[in-house]
C-alpha positions in Angstrom: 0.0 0.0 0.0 2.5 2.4 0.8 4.6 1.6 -2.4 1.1 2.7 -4.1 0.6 6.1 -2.3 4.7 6.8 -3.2 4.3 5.4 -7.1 0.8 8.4 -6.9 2.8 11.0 -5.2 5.7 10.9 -7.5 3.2 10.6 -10.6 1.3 13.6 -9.2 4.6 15.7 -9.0 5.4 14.7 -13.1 2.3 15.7 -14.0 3.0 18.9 -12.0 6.1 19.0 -13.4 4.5 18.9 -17.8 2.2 21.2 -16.3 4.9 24.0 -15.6 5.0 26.8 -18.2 8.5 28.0 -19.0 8.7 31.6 -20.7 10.8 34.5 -21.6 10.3 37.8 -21.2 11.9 40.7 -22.7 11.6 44.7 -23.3 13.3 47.5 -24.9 12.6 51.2 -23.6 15.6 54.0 -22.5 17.4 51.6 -20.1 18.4 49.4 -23.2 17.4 45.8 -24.2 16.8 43.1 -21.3 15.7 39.8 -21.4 14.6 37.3 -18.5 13.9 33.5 -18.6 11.1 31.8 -16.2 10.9 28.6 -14.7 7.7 28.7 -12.6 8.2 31.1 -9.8 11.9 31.5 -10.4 13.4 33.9 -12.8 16.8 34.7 -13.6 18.8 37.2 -16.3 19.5 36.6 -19.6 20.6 39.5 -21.0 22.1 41.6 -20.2 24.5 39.5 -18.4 24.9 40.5 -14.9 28.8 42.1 -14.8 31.3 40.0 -12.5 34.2 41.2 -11.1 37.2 41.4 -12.9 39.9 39.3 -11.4 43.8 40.4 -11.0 45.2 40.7 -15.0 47.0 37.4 -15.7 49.4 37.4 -18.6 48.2 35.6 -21.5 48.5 31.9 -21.7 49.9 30.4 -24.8 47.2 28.7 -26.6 47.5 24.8 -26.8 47.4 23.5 -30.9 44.0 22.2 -29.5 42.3 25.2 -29.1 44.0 26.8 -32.3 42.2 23.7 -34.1 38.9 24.4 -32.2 39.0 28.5 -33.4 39.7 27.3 -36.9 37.0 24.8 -37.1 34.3 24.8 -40.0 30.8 24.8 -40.6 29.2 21.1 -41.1 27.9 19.9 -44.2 24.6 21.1 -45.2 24.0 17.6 -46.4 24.4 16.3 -42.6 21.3 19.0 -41.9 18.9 18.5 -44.5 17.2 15.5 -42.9 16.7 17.6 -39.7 15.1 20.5 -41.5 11.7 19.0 -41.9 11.0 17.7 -38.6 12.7 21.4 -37.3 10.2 23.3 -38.7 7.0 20.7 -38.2 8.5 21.5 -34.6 8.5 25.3 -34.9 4.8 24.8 -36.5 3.3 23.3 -33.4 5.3 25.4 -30.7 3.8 28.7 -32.4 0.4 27.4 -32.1 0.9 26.4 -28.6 3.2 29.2 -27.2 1.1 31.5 -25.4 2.2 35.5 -25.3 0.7 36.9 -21.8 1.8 40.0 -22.4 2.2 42.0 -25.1 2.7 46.0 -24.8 3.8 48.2 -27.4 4.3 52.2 -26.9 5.4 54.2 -30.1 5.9 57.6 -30.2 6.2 59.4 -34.0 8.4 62.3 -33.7 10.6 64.4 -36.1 11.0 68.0 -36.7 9.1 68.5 -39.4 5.6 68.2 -38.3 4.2 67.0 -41.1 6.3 64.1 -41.2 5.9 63.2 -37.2 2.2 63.2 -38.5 2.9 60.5 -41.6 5.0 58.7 -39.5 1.9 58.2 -36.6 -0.3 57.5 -38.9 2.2 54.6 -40.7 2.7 53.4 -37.3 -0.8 52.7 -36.0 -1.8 51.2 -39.5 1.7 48.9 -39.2 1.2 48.6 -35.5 -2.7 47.4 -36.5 -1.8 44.8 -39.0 1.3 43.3 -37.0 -1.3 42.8 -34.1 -4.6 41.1 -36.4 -1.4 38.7 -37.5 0.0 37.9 -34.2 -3.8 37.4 -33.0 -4.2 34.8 -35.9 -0.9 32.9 -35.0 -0.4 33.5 -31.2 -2.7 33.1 -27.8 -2.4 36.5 -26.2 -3.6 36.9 -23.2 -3.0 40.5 -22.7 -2.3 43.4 -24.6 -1.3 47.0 -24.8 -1.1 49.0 -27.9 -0.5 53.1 -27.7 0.4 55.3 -30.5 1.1 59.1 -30.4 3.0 61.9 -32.1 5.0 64.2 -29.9 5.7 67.8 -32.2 8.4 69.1 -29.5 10.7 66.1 -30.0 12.8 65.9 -33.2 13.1 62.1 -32.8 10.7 58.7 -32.4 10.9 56.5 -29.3 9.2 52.7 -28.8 8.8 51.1 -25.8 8.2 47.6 -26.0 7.9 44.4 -23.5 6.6 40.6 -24.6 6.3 37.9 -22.0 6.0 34.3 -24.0 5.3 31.0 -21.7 5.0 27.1 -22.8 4.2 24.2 -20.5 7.1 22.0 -20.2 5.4 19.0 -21.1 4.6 20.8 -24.6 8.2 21.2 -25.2 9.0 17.6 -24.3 6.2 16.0 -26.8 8.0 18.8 -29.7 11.3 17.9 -28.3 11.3 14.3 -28.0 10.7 13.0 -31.5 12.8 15.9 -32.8 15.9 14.6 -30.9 14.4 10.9 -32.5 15.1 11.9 -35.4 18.7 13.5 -35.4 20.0 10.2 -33.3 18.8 7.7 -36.5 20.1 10.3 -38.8 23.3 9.9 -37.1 23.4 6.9 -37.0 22.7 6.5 -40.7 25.8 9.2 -41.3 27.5 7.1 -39.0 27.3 3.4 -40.9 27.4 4.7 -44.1 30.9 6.1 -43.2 31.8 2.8 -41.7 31.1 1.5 -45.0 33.0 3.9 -47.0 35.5 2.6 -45.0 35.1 -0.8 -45.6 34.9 -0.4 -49.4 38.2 1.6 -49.5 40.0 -1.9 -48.1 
């Protein structure tokens, strides 16, 4: 019985666990660029990167041959790829239509120091700013959302502000995930015997 009640708890907690949304947030606005993963309640920097101290200046080590060879190294084959594109983007398909955007907020300011054009350029915005949206709508799940457009005739130059939040359950990214990694380890493999038999024919 007790073996029961542990094989339920630690089936509750997976399920918990695919139930988890992971998500990224990020927004641009005076302060720069920044970017934050999310892993249920815990959050933690992506960029920018959070600056470390500088240790004591070291002379410069020789490099090994090793890591020459490692700088110097090429790009695959775009043979070795092809195989992986498919499934990629049959991936990338059902993640957009399951990635939910929970917040979406937009602030564009036109500006410019000819008045007439601050004017043009407000009304290009909220007419671009209008169709980006309907798009996103027909792709995306958004939650929530926050789209402002003005014109400001004392400034001589546009600003944006701008912040996303996307989130995915974990046990979404796992079913993508899974047969995606499936697929690169037989086509590996396949690479992998039919250099063994190059091999073999060249004795």
């Amino acid at each position: 019985m007790t073996a029961l009640w542990i094989l339920g708890i630690l089936l509750l907690l997976f399920v918990a666990f695919l139930l988890l949304r992971v998500g990224v947030s990020a927004s641009y606005d005076e302060d720069g660029a920044r970017a934050d993963a999310r892993l249920g309640p815990v959050r933690f920097r992506l960029y920018p990167p959070k600056e470390k101290k500088k240790p004591p200046e070291e002379r410069p080590k020789p490099k090994r041959p090793e890591a020459e060879a490692e700088e110097k190294k090429k790009g695959g084959a775009l043979e070795n790829l092809r195989p992986l594109l498919g499934p990629l983007f049959d991936a990338l398909g059902k993640l957009r239509r399951r990635l939910r955007v929970d917040r979406l907020s937009i602030d564009f300011t036109a500006a410019s120091d000819d008045p007439s054009r601050a004017a043009m350029e407000f009304g290009y915005a909220s007419a671009g700013l209008g169709t980006l949206l309907a798009l996103l709508e027909n792709t995306l799940d958004i939650r929530e959302r926050d789209i402002r457009t003005q014109v400001d005739f004392t400034r001589e130059t546009p600003l944006i502000r701008a912040a996303a939040a996307l989130s995915v359950r974990i046990g979404t990214l796992l079913a993508i995930a899974l047969p995606l990694a499936v697929t690169y380890w037989k086509n590996r493999k396949k690479q992998a015997a039919e250099k063994q038999g190059g091999k073999d024919h060249g004795k």
